[in-house]
C-alpha positions as CSV (number, residue, x, y, z in Angstrom):
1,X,13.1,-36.2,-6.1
2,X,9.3,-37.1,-6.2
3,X,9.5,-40.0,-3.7
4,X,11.0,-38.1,-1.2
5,X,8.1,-36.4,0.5
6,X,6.2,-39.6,1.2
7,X,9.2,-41.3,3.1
8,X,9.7,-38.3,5.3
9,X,5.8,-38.2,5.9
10,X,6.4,-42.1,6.6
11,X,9.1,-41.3,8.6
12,X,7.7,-38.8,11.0
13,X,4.3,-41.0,11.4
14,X,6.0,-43.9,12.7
15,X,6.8,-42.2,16.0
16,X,6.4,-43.7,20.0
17,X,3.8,-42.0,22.4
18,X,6.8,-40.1,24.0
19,X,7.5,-37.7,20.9
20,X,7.8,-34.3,21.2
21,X,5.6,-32.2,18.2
22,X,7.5,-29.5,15.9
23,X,5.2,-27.2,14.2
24,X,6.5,-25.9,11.2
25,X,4.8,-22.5,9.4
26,X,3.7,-24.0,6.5
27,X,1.2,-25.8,9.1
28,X,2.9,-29.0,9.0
29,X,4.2,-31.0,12.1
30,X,7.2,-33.4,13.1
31,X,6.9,-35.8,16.1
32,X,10.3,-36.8,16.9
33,X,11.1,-38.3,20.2
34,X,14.5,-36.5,20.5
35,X,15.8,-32.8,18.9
36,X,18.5,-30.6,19.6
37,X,19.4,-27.0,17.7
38,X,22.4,-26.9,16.0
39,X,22.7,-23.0,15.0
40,X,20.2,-22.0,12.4
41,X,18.9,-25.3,12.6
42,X,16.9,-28.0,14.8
43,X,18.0,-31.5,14.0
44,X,15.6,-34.7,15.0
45,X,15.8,-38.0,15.0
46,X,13.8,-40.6,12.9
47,X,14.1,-44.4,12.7
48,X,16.9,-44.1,9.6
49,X,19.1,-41.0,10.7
50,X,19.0,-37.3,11.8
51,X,17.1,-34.7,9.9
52,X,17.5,-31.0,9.6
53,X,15.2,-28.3,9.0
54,X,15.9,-24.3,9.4
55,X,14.8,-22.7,12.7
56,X,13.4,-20.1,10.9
57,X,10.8,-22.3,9.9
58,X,9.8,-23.6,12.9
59,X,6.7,-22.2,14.7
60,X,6.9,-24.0,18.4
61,X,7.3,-27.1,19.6
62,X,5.0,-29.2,22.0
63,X,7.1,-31.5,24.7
64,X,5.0,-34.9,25.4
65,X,3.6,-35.4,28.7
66,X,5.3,-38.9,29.0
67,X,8.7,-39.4,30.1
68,X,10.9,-39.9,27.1
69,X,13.7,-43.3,27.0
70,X,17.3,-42.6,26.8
71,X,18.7,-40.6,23.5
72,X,18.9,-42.9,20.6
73,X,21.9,-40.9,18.9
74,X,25.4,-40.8,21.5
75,X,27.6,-37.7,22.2
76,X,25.1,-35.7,19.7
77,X,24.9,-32.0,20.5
78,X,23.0,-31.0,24.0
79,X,19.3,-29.9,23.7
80,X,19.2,-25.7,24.1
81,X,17.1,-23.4,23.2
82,X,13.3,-25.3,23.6
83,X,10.7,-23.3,22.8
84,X,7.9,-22.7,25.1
85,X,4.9,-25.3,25.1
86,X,2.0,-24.5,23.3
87,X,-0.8,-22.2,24.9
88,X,-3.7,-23.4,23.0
89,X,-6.0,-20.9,24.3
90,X,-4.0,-18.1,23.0
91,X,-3.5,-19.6,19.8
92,X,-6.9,-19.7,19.3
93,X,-7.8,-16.1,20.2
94,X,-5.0,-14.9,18.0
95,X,-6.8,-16.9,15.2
96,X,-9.9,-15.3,15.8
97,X,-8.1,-11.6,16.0
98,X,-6.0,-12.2,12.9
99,X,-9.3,-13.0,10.8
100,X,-11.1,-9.8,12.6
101,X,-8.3,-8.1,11.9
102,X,-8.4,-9.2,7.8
103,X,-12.1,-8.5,7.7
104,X,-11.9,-5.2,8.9
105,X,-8.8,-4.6,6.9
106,X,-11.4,-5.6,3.7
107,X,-13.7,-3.1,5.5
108,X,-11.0,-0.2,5.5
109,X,-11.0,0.0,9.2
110,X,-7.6,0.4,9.4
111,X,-7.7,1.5,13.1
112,X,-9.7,-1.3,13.8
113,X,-7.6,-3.9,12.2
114,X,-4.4,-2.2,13.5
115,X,-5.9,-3.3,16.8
116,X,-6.7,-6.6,16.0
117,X,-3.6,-7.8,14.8
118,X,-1.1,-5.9,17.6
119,X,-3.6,-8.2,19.9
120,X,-3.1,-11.4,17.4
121,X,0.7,-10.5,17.7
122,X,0.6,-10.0,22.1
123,X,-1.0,-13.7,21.9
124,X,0.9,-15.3,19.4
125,X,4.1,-14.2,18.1
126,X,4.9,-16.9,15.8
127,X,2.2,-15.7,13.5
128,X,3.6,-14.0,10.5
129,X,0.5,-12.6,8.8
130,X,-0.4,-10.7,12.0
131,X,3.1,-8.9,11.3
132,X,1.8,-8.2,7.6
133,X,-1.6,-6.9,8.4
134,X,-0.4,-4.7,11.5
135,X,2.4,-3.1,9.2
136,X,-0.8,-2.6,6.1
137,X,-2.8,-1.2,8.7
138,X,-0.3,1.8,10.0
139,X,1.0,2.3,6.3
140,X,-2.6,3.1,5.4
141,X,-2.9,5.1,8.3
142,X,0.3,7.1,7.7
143,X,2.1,5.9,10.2
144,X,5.2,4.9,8.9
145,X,7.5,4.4,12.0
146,X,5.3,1.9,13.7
147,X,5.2,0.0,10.2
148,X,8.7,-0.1,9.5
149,X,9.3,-1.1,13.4
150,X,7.1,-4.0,13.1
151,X,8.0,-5.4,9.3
152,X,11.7,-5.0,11.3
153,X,10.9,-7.0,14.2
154,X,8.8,-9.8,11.6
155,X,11.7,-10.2,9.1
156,X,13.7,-11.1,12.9
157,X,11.2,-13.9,13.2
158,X,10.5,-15.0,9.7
159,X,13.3,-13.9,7.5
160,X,12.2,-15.9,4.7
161,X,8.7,-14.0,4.3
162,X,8.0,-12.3,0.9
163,X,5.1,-10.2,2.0
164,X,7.7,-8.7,4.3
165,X,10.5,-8.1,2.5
166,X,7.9,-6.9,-0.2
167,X,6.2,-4.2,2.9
168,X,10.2,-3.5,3.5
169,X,10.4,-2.0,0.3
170,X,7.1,-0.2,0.3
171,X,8.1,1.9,3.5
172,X,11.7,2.7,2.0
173,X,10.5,4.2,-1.3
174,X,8.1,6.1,0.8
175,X,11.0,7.3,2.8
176,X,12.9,8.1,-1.0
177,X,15.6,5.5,-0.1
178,X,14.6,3.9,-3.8
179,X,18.4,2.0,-4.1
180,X,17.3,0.0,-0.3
181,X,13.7,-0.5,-1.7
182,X,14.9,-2.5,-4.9
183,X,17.4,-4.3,-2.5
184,X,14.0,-5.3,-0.5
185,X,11.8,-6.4,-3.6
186,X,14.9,-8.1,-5.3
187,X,14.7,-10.2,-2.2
188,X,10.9,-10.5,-2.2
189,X,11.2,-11.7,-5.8
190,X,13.3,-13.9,-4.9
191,X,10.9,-15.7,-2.2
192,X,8.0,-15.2,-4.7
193,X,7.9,-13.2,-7.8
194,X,4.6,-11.5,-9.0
195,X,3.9,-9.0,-11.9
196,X,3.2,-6.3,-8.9
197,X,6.6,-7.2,-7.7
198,X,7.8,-6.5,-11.2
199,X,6.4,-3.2,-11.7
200,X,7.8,-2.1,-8.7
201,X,11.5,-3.1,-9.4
202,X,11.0,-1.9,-13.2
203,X,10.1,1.7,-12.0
204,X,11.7,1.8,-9.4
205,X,15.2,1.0,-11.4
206,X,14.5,3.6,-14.0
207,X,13.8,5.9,-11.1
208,X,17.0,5.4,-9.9
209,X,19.2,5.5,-14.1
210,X,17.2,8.9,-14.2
211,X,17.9,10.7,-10.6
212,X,21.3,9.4,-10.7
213,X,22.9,13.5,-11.0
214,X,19.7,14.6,-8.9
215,X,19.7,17.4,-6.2
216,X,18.1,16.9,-3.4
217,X,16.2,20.4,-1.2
218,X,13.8,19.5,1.5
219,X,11.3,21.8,3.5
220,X,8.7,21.2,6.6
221,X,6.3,18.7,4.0
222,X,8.3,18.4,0.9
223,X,11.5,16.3,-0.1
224,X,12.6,17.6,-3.2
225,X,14.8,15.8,-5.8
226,X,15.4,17.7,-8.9
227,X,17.6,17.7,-12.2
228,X,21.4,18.8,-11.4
229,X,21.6,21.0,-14.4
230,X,18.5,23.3,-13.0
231,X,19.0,26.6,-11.2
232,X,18.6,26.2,-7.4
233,X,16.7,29.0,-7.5
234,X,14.2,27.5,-9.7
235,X,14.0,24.4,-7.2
236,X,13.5,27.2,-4.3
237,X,10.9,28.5,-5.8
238,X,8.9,25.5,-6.1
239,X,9.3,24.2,-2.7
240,X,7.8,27.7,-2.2
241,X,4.4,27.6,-4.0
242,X,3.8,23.8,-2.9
243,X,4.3,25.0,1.1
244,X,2.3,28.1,0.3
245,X,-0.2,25.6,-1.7
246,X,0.0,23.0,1.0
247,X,-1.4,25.4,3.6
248,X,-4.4,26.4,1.5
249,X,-5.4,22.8,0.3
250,X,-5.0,21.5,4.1
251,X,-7.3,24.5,5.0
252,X,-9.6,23.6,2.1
253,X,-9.9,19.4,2.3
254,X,-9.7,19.8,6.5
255,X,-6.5,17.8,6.4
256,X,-3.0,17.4,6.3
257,X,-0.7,14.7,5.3
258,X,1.5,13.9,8.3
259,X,4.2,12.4,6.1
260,X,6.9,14.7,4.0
261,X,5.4,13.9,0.4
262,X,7.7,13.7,-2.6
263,X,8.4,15.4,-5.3
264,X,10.8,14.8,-8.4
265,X,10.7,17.2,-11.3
266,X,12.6,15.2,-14.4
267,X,14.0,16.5,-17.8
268,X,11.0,16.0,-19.4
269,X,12.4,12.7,-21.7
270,X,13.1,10.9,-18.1
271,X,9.8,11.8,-17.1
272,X,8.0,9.9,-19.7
273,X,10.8,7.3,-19.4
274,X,10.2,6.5,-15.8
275,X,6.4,6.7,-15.6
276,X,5.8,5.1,-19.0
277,X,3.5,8.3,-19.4
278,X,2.5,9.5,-23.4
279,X,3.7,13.1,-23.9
280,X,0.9,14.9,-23.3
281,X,0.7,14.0,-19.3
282,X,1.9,17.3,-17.4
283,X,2.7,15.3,-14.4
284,X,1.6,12.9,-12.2
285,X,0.9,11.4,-8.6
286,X,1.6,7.7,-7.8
287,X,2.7,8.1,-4.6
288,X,5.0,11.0,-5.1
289,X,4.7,14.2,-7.3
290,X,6.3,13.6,-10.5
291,X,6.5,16.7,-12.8
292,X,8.7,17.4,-16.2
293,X,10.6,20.3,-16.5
294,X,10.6,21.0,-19.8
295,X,13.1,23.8,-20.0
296,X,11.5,25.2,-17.1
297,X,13.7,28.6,-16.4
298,X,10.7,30.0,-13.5
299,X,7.8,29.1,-12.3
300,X,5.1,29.7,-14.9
301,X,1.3,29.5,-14.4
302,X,0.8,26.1,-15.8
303,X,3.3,24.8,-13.9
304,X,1.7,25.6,-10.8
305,X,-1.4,24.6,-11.9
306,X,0.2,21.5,-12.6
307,X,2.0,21.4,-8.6
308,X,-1.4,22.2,-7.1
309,X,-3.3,19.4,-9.0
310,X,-0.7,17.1,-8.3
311,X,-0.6,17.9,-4.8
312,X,-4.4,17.6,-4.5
313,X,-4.1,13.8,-5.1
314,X,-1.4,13.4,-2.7
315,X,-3.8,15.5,0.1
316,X,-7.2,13.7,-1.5
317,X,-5.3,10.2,-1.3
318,X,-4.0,10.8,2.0
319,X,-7.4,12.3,3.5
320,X,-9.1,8.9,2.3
321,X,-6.8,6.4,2.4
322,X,-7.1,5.3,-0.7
323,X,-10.5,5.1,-1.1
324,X,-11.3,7.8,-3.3
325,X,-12.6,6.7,-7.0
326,X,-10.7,8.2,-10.0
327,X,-13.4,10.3,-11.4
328,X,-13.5,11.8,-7.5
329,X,-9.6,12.4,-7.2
330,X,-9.5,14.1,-10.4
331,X,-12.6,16.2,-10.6
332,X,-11.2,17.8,-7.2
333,X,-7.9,18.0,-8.5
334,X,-8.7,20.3,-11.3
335,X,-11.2,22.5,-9.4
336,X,-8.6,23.1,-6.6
337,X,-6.2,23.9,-9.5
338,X,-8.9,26.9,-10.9
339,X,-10.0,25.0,-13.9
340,X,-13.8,25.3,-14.5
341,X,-16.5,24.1,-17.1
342,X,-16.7,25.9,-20.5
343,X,-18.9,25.5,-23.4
344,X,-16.4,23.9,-24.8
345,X,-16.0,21.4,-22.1
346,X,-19.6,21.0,-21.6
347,X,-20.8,21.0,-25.2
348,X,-18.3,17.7,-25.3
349,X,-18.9,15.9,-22.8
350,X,-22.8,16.1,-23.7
351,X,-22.0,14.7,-26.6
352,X,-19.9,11.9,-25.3
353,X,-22.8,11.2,-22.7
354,X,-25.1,11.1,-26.0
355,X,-23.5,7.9,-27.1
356,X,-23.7,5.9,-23.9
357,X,-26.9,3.9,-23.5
358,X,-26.6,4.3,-19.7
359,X,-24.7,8.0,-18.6
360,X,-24.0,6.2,-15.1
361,X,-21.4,4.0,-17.3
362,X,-19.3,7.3,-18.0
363,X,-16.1,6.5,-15.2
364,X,-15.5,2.7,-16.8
365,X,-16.7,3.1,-20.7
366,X,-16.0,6.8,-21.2
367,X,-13.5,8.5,-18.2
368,X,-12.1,11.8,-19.5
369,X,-11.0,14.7,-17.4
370,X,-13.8,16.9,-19.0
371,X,-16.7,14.4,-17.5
372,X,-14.8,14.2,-13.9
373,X,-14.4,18.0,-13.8
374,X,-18.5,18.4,-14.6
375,X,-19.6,15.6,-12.5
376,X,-17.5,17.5,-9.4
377,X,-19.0,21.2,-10.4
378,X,-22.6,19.2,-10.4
379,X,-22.0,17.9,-6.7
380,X,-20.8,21.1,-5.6
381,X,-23.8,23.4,-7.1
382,X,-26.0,20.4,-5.4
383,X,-24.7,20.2,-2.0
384,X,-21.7,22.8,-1.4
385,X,-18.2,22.0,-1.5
386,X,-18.1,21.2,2.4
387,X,-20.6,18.2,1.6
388,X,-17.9,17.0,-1.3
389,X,-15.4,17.6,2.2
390,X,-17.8,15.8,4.2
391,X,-18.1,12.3,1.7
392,X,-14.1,12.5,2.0
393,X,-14.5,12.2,5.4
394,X,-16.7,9.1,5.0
395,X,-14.2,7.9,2.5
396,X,-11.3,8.1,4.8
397,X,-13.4,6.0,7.6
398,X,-13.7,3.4,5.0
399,X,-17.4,4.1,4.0
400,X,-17.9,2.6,0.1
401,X,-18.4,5.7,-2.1
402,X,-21.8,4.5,-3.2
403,X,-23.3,4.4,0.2
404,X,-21.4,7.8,1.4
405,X,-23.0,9.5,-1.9
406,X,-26.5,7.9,-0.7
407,X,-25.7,9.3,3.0
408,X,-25.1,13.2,1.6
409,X,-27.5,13.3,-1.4
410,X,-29.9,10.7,-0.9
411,X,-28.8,8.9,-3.9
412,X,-26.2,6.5,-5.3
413,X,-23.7,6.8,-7.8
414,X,-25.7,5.7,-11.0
415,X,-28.8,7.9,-10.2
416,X,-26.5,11.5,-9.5
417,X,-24.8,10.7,-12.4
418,X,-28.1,10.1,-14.8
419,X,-29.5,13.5,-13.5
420,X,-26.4,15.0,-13.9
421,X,-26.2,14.2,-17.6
422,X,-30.2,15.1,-17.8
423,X,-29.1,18.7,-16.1
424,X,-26.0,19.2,-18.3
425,X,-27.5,18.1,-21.6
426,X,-30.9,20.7,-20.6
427,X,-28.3,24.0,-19.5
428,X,-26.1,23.4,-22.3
429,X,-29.3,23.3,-25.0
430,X,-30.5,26.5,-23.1
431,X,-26.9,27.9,-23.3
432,X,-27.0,27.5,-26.8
């Protein structure tokens, strides 16, 4: 097989003046002087015979300004369906909005970049990665109709296209229809596997062995799938507390998710099966709420702590965009939950600190709950809660949380969090 990507590269080179030009998405060209579609596919002419290649390949193609000789081939199939002649200056300005559109997709200017590429797209259709960033830009912004019409209308044009069969199956597990995600990442896979692809189709195929005798209750932000063998008034009761929890938390973090969020509460053997979770996790946001039962009979008090954390992530996460750091996400979560700092959680955390040669190292050599909880209460006694509400906001527009912590307390990251071990090793020795 080796020699045969020369000879065709031969073949297509020894062309007259009069050829026509095929671009091809990959970014290669054909000049043929004659072509024709035959269905799914265009068929040309070279000096040994005709060649085929899919349409779905085939970008545009460019008609010479000469007048072309007589066909070569006789009583082959008539030429239909030419594409439009090239419009160079478009092309160009959709190449420059499809890389504004990835650098301010880097930036977390989704807005921005959504903009961009629905320009790149009005200039040049035949683009697929303007499909792929507009559809990344409305996911992040919540906007899950617009994505889901555009990876659509893309897969039309460029059915062969990982990225957005891969996108497909993001927007239906959002949308809880997990059996038509795994049908979208099977095909993804197929195009181009990758260990992200992977994980995906491995959770997402326990998800579906362990839900398979689920319930299913939904309310005005909540779609609820729960074990068939628990009471249904059980399952009321916790679409319940997360409404009632859902209007105080968008009240407390100004915002509220505009997509319904979900929640699955497993046996508590399925939970740790799915999530590939130890036992002592009490549940867990990825996306959607995942809680264990555990021979739940009523809602107890833990277990609403555990909704309201949960739920904190998924209005932190939404609020941001994703660009909230982990020792952010889950110091809120357990303050909005109604845990606070001990002495036993603040004798050990000074004593983890003590070990560190540089406190500011805590989130990557040392993360624990306990340190994430403290380094939240410090903010909060420095600033006020609204100015932890406030760096959200600068989060959410995209702002790195090392310049929006300099913006609100006139330092970064690494100097808050050395005085905040100075201030917490001092009170506790004073508490003591």
């Amino acid at each position: 097989m080796r020699p045969v990507l020369p000879i065709l590269l031969l073949l297509v080179s020894i062309v007259p003046a009069w050829a026509d030009r095929i671009h091809l998405d990959s970014g290669g060209v054909i000049d043929t002087p004659n072509w024709w579609q035959d269905g799914d596919w265009l068929r040309y002419e070279t000096a040994s015979g005709v060649i085929g290649v899919p349409m779905g390949v085939v970008l545009r193609i460019e008609d010479a300004e000469v007048e072309k000789p007589r066909p070569l081939i006789k009583d082959r199939a008539p030429r239909t369906s030419k594409l439009p002649p090239i419009d160079h200056q478009k092309e160009d300005e959709a190449a420059g909005l499809i890389r504004e559109g990835t650098r301010l997709l880097d930036a977390r200017d989704f807005h921005g970049a959504s903009s961009a590429f629905y320009q790149a797209m009005s200039r040049d259709p035949d683009r697929v990665v303007s499909y792929v960033g507009y559809t990344v830009a409305q996911m992040r912004l919540d906007r899950d109709g617009m994505a889901l019409a555009t990876v659509r209308d893309g897969l039309n044009r460029f059915p062969r296209n990982g990225q957005l069969h891969e996108l497909l199956g993001d927007l239906m597990d959002r949308d809880e229809r997990v059996e038509d995600a795994v049908e979208s990442w099977t095909r993804a896979a197929a195009i181009k596997s990758s260990p992200r692809l992977d994980e995906k189709l491995a959770t997402a195929k326990r998800d579906l062995e362990a839900r398979g005798h689920f319930r299913f209750s939904a309310s005005s932000h909540f779609n609820l799938r729960y074990d068939g063998e628990v009471d249904r008034s059980l399952s009321a009761s916790f679409l319940d507390y997360l409404e009632q929890e859902f209007g105080r938390l968008s009240g407390v973090y100004r915002h509220a998710p505009s997509q319904p969020i979900a929640v699955l509460l497993y046996p508590k053997q399925d939970f740790q099966t799915v999530t590939q979770s130890p036992d002592w996790v009490g549940g867990l946001y990825d996306g959607k709420i995942r809680v264990p039962l555990g021979g739940l009979t009523h809602l107890t008090d833990r277990a609403q702590r555990v909704l309201s954390h949960e739920l904190t992530h998924a209005v932190v996460h939404s609020k941001t965009r994703g660009n909230c750091p982990k020792w952010l996400h889950e110091g809120l979560a357990q303050w909005s939950s109604g845990v606070r700092m001990d002495s036993h959680r603040r004798e050990r955390v000074v004593e983890q600190l003590a070990t560190l040669q540089d406190p500011a190292l805590w989130p990557s050599k040392q993360f624990s709950y306990g340190h994430a909880l403290s380094m939240v209460t410090f903010l909060a006694d420095l600033g006020g809660f609204h100015k932890l509400i406030s760096l959200l906001d600068l989060l959410g527009e995209g702002i790195d949380p090392d310049d929006g912590l300099q913006r609100l307390y006139g330092e970064p990251f690494p100097a808050l969090s050395r005085r905040w071990s100075r201030d917490l090793a001092r009170d506790t020795a004073d508490k003591r």
